[in-house]
N, C-alpha and C positions, 0 to 999 in steps of 0.2 A: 286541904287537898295536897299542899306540896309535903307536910309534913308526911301523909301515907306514900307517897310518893317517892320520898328518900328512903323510907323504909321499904323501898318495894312492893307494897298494898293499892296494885292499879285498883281491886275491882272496888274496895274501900273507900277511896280515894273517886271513884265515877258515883257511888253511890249519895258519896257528901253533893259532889257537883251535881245529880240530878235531883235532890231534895232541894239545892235552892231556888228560893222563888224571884232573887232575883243576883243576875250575872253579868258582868263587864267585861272588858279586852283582859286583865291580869287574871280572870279565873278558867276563861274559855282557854288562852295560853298557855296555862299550866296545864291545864288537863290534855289536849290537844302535842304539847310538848310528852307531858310523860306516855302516850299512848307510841309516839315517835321512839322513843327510850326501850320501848317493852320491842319494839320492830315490828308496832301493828299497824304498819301503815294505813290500811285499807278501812279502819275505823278512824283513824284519824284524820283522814280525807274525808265521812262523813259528819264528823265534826267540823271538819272544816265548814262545810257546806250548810250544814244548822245553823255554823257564828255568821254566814251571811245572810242566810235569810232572815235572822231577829236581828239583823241590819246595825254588830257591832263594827264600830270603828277598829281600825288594826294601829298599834303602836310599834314601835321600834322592835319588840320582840317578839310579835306576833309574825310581822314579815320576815325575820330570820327563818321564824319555826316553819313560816309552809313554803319558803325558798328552799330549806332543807327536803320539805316532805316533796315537793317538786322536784326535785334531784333526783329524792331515791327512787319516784315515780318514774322518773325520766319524763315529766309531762310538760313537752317544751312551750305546748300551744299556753298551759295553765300559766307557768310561770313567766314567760312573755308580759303575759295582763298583768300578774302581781308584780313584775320589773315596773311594769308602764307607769300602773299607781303610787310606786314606790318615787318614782323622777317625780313625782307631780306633789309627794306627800311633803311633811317638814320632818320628816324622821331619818331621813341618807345621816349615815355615819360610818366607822371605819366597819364595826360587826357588821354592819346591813350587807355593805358594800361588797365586804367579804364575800357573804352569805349567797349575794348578786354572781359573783366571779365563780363560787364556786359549783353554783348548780348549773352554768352554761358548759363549766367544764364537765361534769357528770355527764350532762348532757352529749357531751362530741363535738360541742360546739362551739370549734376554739375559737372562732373568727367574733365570735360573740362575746366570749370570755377575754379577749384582747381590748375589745372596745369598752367594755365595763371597767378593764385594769387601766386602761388609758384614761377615762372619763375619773378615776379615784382622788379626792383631794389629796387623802395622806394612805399611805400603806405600810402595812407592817411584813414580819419576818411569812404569817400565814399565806397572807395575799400572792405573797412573792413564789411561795411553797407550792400553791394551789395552783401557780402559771406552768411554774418548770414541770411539776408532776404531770399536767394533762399535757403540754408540749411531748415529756418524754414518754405518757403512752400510750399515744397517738400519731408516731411513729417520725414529729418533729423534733429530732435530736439538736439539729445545729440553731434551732430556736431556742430549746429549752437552756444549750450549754450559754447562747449570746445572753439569755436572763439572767442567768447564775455570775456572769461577769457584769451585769449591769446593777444588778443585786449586790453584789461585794465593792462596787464602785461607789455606791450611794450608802456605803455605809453600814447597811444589814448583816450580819452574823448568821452564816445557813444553822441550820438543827439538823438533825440526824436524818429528820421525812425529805428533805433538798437533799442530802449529799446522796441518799439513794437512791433518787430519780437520777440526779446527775449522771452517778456512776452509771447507773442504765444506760441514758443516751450517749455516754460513752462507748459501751459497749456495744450498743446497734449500731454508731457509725464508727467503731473501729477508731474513737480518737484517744489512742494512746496517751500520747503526749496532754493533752488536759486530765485524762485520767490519774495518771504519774501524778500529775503535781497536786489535784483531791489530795490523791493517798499521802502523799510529804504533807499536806495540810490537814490531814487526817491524827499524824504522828506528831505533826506538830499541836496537837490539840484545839484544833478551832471547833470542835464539836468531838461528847464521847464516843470512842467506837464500843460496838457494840453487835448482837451476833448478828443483824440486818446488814450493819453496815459492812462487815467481814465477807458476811454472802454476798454484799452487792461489790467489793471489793474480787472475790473468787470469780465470779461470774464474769466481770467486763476483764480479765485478764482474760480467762478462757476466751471470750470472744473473740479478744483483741489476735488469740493465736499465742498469748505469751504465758504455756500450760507453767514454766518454771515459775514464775510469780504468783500463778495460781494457787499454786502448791503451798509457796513457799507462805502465802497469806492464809489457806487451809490452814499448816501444817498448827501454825502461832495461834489460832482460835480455840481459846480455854471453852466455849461452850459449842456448840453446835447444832443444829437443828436438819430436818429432812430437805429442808432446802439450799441450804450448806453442802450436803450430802449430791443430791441430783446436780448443782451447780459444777463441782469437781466431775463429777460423772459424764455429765452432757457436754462438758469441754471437753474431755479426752476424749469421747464418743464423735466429738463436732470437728475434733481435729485428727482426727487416724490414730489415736492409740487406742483401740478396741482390747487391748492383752490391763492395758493399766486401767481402762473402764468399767472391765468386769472385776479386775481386783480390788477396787474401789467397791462395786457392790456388794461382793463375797465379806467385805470387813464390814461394810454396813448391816449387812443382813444377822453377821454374827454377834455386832453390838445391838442388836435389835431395834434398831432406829425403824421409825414406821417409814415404809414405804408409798412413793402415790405416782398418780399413772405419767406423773413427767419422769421419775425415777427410770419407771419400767421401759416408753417407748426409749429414754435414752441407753441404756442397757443393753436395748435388741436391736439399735442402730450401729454398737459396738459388736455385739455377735456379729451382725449381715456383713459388717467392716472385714469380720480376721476369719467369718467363716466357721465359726462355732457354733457347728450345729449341736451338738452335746449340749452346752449351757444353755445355748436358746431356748431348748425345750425345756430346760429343769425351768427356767422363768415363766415361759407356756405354762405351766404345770402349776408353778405359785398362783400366774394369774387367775387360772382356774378356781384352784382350791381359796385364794385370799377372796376380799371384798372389793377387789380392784375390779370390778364390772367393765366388761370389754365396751371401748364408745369408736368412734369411726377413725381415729387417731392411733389405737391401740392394735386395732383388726387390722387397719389398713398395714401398720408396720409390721404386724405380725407377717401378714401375706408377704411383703417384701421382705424380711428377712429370710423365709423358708424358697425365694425363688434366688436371693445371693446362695443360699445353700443348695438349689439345684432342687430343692426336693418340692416338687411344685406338684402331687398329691394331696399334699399336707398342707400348703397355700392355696387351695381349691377347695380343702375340708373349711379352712379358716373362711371362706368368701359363702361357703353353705350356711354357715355357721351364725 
């Protein structure tokens, strides 16, 4: 089973597990896991549900694999019980534990996620990763930023998934000054930067209001991605430069970076700013014709921008529309 399984051959691979006549916790596990792998949840929750009714026992990796399928399900009532049994089993270890922490955070459910990180005998760099990330968002910044000092206090070494959370709740509460000093420990190599961490660098400068650092951490990023791209974009959009917003897009659009619908409302946030109704519409017109399908974000800006331009026809076709 695991062998078809690395190679890719789920249906191979189910067809060995349903010919045997007889199955344990390591084979239900495997199959169960690679159905999680392929992103079929919704089979793999009925597997789940077969390995309880032939009444297998769950081991150490069994409760990883459906605290995971629990997460993605978001099924808090499920994973509650598989918690419960987990405190009562002889299997808690750092993976379990992890596995624990991180489907309450999946979940929303940070107050839950705190008490499992609390209850941990030992913790690693993940555990630590998986707090700051649902802290930062979920809209607890000065929690996630007090982890990340609590974290470097006790010794742990962030990786690149922390310092982009960080940087985040940097940037939703506007704390500069712990941001700055990421970035010098950035430079100074306590983790590679890389083009996540550049965007999550562009982005909390933007926010912070400080567009010249934005730039100036743009300008230095040898690769770049669409989210790179709208970051730069929705900072001068978010801060009044609508004339350097659209110039920003006009170079994107001409290097043919793909475009997505944070791109686009940040763009037409920049028009309704300077009053370009000319451009707005060549964007109206993209959105049209590309695959960027209008959703209530897109409409709703659209109609605001065409009533900054006064032409409130044309934000009444958009509300028909």
């Amino acid at each position: 089973i695991c062998s078809y399984l690395r190679l890719g051959k789920l249906a191979q691979a189910r067809r060995v597990f349903d010919g045997m006549s007889r199955k344990n916790t390591v084979t239900w596990t495997a199959i169960i896991d690679g159905y999680l792998k392929f992103n079929l949840d919704d089979e793999a929750f009925k597997l789940f549900q077969d390995c309880v009714k032939h009444g297998v026992p769950a081991n150490s990796k069994m409760f990883v694999c459906i605290m995971n399928l629990c997460g993605r399900r978001v099924d808090l009532e499920l994973g509650k019980q598989i918690h419960a049994r987990i405190l009562k089993s002889r299997w808690r270890n750092l993976i379990v534990d992890n596995a624990v922490v991180h489907f309450y955070a999946k979940c929303g459910n940070i107050s839950s996620a705190f008490r499992a990180f609390d209850c941990m005998a030992e913790r690693d760099v993940i555990c630590w990763t998986t707090m700051i990330t649902a802290c930062s968002q979920q809209g607890f910044g000065h929690e996630a930023l007090s982890m990340l000092s609590q974290m470097l206090s006790d010794g742990f070494y962030p990786n690149e998934y922390t310092i982009c959370s960080a940087l985040k709740a940097c940037g939703e509460n506007k704390a500069l000054k712990f941001g700055t000093q990421l970035h010098g420990a950035i430079i100074k190599k306590i983790c590679k930067s890389d083009v996540f961490i550049g965007t999550s660098l562009v982005d909390m400068y933007a926010k912070c209001g400080v567009m010249v650092d934005s730039k100036v951490v743009f300008d230095r990023m040898r690769i770049r991605n669409t989210a790179t791209w709208t970051s730069i974009i929705s900072g001068y959009a978010r801060n009044g430069f609508g004339e350097e917003a659209t110039s920003f897009f006009r170079l994107m659009k001409m290097k043919r970076i793909h475009v997505n619908k944070l791109t686009v409302l940040s763009v037409l946030m920049a028009c309704g700013t300077i009053k370009s109704l000319l451009f707005g519409r060549e964007v109206h017109a993209q959105i049209i014709k590309s695959n960027i399908h209008t959703n209530i974000y897109v409409g709703s800006t659209l109609v605001w921008f065409y009533c900054k331009c006064k032409e409130y026809s044309y934000a009444f076709k958009v509300l028909q529309y």
